[in-house]
C-alpha positions, 0 to 999 in steps of 0.5 A: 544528505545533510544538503538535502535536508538544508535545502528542504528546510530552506523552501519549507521556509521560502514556501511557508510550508511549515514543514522545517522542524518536521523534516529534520526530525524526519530525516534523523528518524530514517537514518535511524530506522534504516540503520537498524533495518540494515543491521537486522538485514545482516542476518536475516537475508542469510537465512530463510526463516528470518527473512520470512520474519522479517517479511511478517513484520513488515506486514504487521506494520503495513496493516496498522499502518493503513489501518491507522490512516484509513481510522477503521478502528476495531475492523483492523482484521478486516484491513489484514485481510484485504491487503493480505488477500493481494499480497499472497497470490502475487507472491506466490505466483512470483515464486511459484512460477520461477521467476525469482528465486525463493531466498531471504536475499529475494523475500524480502525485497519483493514482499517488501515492494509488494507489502508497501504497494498494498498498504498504499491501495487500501490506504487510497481505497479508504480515505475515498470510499469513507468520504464519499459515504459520510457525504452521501447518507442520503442516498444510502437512506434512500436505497434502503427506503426502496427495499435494497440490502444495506449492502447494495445500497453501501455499493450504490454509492462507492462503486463509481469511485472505487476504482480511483485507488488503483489509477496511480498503479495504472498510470506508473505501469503505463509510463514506466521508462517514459516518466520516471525509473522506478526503484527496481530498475535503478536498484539492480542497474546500481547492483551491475545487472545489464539494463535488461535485467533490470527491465525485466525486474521491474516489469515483473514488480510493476505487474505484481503491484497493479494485480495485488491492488486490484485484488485488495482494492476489490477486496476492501471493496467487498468488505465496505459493502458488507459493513465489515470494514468500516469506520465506528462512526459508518458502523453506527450511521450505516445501519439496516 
């Protein structure tokens, strides 16, 4: 790791990327972060109550987490529920349905793949959705000159790019084996589970992460249009 980390630094440097100092102190602060993650894991992958506080946890640091990039402000909730509203059904429908089962040990892997995937998608949504907006106040003014709801003239303007936050999903679910090997498949490869196991997983995570960001993706959508999920400064230039 410490090579690793040199050879980080070195390019930053060769590159003139800037990003030397940042590295090591990224670095040290995952080591860190990891080592008291995987004490707390200790216990609570032991017992289901813990591990179900653990996964809310991690969903309160996903929400603020994006709702911090995405720079929505007092809206937070309205994040909360977006990326909730992708998280659950995926989660309910892998445990629902029997394809893994309900413990600590798997709660919070699966909901810590999923929660992180979400916080991405709502994260992309936003920081393209807001954009797209501040430049175009014109056409917004314009839809609204012509009698349109604020709503539908929000979604003139955003509903060609929305999509543009779940493509990544799009194109990892499409060239998955082909490109790269994903976290699950290696993890339980690396775990001894047979190669079919660890396909099965991972096709079962990469599913469930282009359903629950179509679902938040779809969702924030929603609540961008209805003027809820917004940036302070949209909040005073998209008025009716």
């Amino acid at each position: 790791m410490v090579a690793l980390v040199g050879l980080a630094v070195i390019a930053s440097r060769l590159g003139r990327l800037g990003i030397s100092k940042s590295s090591v102190i990224s670095a040290v602060r995952a080591t860190v972060q990891l080592a008291a993650v995987s004490l707390v894991l200790r216990y609570a992958l032991q017992h289901l109550w813990a591990g179900a506080a653990f996964t809310l946890l991690m969903f309160v640091v996903g929400v603020i987490t994006t709702a911090r990039r995405t720079g929505v402000g007092r809206a937070w909730p309205w994040t909360a529920v977006a990326v909730a509203s992708g998280v659950l059904p995926v989660l309910a429908i892998i445990f629902v349905s029997g394809s893994a089962p309900f413990n600590a040990a798997t709660l919070i892997p699966m909901a810590g793949i999923i929660i992180g995937n979400m916080m991405n998608g709502h994260t992309l949504a936003g920081r393209r959705l807001f954009p797209e907006l501040r430049e175009n106040t014109g056409t917004f003014e314009a839809a609204l000159s012509l009698g349109l709801p604020r709503s539908e003239a929000i979604r003139m303007v955003t509903e060609h790019c929305v999509a543009e936050a779940v493509i990544p999903s799009v194109d990892s679910t499409r060239t998955v084996g082909l490109v790269t090997l994903p976290g699950a498949f290696v993890g339980v490869l690396l775990g001894g589970g047979s190669a079919l196991q660890a396909g099965a997983a991972q096709l079962l995570v990469l599913i469930g992460i282009l359903a629950g960001q179509a679902v938040t993706v779809v969702v924030a959508h929603r609540l961008v249009c209805a003027a809820l999920l917004l940036p302070p400064d949209l909040k005073r230039t998209l008025h009716e």
